[in-house]
DRENPA-3360 file (N, C-alpha, C; in nm, 2 decimals, always signed):
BEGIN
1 = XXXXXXXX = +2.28/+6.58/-6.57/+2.14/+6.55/-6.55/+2.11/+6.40/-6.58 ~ +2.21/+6.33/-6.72/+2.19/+6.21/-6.70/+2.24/+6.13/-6.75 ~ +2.30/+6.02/-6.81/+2.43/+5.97/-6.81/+2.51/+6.03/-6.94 ~ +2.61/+5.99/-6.93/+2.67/+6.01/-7.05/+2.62/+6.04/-7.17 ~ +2.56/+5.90/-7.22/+2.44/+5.88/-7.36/+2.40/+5.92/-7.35 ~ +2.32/+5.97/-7.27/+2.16/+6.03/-7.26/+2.18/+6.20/-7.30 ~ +2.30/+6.26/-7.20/+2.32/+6.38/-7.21/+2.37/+6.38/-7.38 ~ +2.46/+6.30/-7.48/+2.45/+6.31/-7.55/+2.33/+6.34/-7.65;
9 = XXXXXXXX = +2.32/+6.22/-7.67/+2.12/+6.22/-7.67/+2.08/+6.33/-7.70 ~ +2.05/+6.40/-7.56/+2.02/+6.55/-7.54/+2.06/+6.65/-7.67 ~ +2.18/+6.68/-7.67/+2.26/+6.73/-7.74/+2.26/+6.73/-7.87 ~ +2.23/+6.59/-7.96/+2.24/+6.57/-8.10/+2.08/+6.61/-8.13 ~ +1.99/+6.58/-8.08/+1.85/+6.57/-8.04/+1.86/+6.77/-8.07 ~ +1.91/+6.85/-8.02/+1.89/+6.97/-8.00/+1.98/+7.01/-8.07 ~ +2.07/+7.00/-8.22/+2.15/+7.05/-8.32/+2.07/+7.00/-8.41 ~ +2.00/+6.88/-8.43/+1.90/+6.83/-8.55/+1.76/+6.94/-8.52;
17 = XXXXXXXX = +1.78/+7.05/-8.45/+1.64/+7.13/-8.46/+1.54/+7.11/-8.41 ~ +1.49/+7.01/-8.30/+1.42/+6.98/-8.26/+1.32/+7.04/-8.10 ~ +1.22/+7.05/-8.09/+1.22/+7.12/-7.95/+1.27/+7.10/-7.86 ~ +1.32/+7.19/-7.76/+1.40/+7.15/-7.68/+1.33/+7.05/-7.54 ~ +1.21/+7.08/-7.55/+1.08/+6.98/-7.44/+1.12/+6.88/-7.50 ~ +1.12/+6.82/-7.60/+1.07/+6.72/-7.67/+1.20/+6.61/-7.62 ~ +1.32/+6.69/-7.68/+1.45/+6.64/-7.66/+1.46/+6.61/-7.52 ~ +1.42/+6.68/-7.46/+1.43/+6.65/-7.31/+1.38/+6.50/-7.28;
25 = XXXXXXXX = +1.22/+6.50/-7.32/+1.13/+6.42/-7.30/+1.23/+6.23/-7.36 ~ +1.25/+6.28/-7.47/+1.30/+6.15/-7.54/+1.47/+6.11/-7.45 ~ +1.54/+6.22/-7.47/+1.69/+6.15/-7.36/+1.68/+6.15/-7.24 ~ +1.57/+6.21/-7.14/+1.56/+6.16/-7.00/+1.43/+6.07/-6.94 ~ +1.35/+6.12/-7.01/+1.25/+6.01/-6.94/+1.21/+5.86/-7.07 ~ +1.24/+5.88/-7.14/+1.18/+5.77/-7.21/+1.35/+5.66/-7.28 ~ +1.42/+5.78/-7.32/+1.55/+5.64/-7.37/+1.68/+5.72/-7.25 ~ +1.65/+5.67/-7.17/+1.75/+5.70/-7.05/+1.86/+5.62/-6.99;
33 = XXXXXXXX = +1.85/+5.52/-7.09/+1.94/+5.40/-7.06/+2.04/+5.41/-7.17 ~ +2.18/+5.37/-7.11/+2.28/+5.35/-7.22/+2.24/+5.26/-7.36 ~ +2.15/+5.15/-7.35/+2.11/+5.06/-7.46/+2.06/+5.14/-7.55 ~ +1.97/+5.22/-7.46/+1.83/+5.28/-7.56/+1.90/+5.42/-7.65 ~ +1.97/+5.52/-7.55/+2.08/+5.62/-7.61/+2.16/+5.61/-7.74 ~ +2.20/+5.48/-7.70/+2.32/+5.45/-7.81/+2.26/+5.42/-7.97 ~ +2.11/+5.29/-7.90/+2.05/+5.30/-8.02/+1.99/+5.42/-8.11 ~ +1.94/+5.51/-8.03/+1.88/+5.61/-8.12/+1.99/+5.71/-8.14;
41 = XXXXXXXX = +2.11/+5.75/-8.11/+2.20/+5.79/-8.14/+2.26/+5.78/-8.28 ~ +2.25/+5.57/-8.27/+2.28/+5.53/-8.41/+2.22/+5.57/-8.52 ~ +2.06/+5.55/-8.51/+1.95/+5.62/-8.56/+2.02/+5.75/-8.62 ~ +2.00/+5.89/-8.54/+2.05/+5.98/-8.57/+2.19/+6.03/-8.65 ~ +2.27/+5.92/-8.65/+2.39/+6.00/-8.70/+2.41/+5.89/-8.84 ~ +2.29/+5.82/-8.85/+2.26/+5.71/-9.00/+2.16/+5.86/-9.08 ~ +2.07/+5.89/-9.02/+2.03/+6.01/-9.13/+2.05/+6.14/-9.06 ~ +2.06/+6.15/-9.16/+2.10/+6.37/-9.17/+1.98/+6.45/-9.10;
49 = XXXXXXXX = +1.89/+6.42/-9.14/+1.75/+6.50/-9.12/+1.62/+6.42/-9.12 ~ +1.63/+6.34/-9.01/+1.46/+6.26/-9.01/+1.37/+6.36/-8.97 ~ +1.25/+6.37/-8.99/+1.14/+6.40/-8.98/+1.11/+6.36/-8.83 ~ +1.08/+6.46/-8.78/+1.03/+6.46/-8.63/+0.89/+6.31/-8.58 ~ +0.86/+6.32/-8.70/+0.75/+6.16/-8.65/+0.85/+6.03/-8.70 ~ +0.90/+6.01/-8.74/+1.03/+5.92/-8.77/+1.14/+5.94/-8.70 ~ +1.16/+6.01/-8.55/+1.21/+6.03/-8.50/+1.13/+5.95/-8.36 ~ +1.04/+6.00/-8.36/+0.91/+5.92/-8.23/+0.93/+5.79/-8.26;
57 = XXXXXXXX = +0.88/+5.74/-8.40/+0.87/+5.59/-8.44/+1.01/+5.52/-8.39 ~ +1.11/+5.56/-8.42/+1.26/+5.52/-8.37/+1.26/+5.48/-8.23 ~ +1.18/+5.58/-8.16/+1.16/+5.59/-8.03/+1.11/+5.46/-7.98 ~ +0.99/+5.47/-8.04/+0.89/+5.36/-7.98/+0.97/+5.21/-8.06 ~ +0.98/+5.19/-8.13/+1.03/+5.08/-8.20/+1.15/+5.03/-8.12 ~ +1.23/+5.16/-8.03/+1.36/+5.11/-7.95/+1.31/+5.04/-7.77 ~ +1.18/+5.13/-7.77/+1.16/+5.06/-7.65/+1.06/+4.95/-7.66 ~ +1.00/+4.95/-7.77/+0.91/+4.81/-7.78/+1.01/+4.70/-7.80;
65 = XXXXXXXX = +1.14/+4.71/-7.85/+1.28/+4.60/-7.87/+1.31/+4.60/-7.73 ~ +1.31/+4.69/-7.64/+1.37/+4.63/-7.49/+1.29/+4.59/-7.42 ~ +1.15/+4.61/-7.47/+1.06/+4.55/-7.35/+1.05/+4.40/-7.40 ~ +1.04/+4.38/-7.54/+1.08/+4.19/-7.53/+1.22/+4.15/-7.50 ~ +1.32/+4.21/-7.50/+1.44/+4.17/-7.42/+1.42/+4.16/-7.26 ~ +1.35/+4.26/-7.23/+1.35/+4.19/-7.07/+1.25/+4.09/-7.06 ~ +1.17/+4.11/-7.17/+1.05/+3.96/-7.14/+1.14/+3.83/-7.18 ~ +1.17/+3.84/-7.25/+1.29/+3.72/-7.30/+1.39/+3.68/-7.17;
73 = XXXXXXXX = +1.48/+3.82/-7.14/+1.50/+3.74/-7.01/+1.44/+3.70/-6.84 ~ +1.34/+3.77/-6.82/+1.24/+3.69/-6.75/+1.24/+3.56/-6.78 ~ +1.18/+3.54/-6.91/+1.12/+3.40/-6.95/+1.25/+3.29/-6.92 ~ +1.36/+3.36/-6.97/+1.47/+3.22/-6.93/+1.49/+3.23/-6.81 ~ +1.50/+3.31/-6.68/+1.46/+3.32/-6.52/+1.41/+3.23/-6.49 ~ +1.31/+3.27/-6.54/+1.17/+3.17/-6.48/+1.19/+3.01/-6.53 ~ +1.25/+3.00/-6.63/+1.25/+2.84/-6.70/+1.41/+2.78/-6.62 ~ +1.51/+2.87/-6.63/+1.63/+2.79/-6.51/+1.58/+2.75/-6.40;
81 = XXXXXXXX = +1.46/+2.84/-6.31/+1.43/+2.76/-6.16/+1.37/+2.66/-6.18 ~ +1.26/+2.65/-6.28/+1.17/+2.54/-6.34/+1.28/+2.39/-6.37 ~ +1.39/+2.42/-6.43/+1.48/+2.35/-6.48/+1.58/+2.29/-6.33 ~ +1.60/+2.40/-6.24/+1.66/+2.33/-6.09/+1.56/+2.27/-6.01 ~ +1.42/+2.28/-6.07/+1.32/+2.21/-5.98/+1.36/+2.09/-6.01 ~ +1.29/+2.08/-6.15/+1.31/+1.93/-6.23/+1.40/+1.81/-6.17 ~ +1.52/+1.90/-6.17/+1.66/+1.81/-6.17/+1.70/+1.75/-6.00 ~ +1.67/+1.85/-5.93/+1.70/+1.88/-5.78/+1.51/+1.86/-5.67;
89 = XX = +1.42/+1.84/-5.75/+1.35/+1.82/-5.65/+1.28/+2.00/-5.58 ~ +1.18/+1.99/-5.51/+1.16/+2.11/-5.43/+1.27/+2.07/-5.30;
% end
């Protein structure tokens, strides 16, 4: 269903007791990327038994960290062509 991590994901998500919608919800549509899996993986196998809202916060905390990683690299994008303008002219 979805990569590697994620189906892991799945998996540890659904031994820590959690619903199985939920699990779903968090390793395919929201951390479905190898960065995001691995992170909250880490999460999971650092405590024994988080509490299902300290489980969401993990969540959101991991995608609010990749959404300024890709703003971060936009921003250097956008500043190397600014930087070939400078140097090179239009």
């Amino acid at each position: 269903m979805g990569t590697e991590r994620t189906d892991e994901l799945y998996k540890v998500l659904l031994t820590k007791g959690y619903p199985k919608e939920l699990c779903a919800e968090i390793a395919y549509k929201n951390l479905n990327t190898d960065y995001t899996a691995t992170r909250m993986l880490g999460y999971l196998y650092r405590y024994t038994e988080p509490r299902l809202e300290d489980v969401i916060d993990e969540m959101i905390a991991i995608l609010s960290d990749r959404e300024e990683i890709i703003k971060k690299k936009e921003m250097e994008q956008a500043q190397a062509v600014i930087n070939e303008i400078y140097r090179n002219g239009l």
